[in-house]
N, C-alpha and C positions, 0 to 999 in steps of 0.2 A: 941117693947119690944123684947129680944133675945129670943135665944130658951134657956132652961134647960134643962142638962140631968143629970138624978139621974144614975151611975153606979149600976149594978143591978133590976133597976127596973124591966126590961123587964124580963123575963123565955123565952131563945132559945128552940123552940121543939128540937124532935128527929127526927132523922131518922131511917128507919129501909130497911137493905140493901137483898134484896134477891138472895144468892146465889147457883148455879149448883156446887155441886162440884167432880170434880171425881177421885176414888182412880184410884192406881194404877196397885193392886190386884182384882181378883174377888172376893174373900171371906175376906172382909175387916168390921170387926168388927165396924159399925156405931159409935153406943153406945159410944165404944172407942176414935173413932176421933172424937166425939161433944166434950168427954171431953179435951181431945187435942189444940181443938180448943180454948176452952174457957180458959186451962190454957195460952193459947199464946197472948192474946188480951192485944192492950195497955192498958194503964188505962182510964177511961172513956167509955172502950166498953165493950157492954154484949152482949151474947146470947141473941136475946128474946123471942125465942118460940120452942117446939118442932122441929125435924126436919120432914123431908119427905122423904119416895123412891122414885126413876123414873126409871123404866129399862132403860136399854141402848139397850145392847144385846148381846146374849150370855153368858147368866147367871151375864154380867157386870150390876151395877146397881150406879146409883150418888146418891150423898145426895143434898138434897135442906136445906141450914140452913138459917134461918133467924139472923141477928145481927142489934142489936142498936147499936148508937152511936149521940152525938152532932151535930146539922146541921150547927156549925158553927168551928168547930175543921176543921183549915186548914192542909193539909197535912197527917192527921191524917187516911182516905180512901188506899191513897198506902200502909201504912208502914202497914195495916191490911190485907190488898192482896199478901203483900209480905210474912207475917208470916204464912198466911195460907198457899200460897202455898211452903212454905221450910219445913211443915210437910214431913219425909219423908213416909206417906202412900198416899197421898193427889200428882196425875197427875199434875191437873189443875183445877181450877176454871172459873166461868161465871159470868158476873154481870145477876139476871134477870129482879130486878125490884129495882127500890130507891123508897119509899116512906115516909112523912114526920106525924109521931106519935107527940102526946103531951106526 
C-alpha cells in the first residue's frame, strides 16, 4: 500500500536562536535596540524572550536576545543576521546557541 501524506498534518517546531550581540557604542540604549530589532524581523520571526547583559569591557556590555523562528523556513536564518546587523547601533552579532522549542 503507498504511503499518504495529508499536507499540514504535521506542526514543524520552532526554533529558538541565541544571540551575542554587540553595539557599537558604550551607552547604547538596550531597551531601544530589542525594540529595533523586533520591528526589523521578517515575518514569521519573533522575539521570544527578554533579553540579557554580558559585560565585555570597559564599561562595553552585549545584549544576549533570544529569537524564534520556523525550523523549516529555508534561507530565512541569513536575511535575519543580515537585518540585525545593518541596525546601525548594533557592531556585530554571534550565533550562541540554536535550539528546537515546540
Amino acid at each position: 500500500m503507498p504511503e499518504v501524506r495529508v499536507q499540514g498534518a504535521v506542526k514543524m517546531a520552532n526554533v529558538v536562536i541565541s544571540y551575542k550581540i554587540l553595539p557599537k557604542e558604550v551607552d547604547v540604549d538596550f531597551d531601544e535596540l530589542l525594540k529595533q530589532i523586533g520591528q526589523n524581523l521578517p515575518t514569521k520571526v519573533e522575539v521570544f524572550a527578554d533579553y540579557q547583559t554580558e559585560p565585555i569591557a570597559f564599561g562595553l556590555s552585549a545584549m544576549i536576545a533570544h529569537i524564534k523562528m520556523p525550523e523549516d523556513a529555508t534561507g530565512l536564518l541569513d536575511e535575519l543576521e543580515q537585518r540585525i546587523e545593518g541596525l546601525p547601533s548594533v557592531s556585530r552579532i554571534q550565533t550562541l546557541m540554536v535550539r528546537r522549542v515546540s
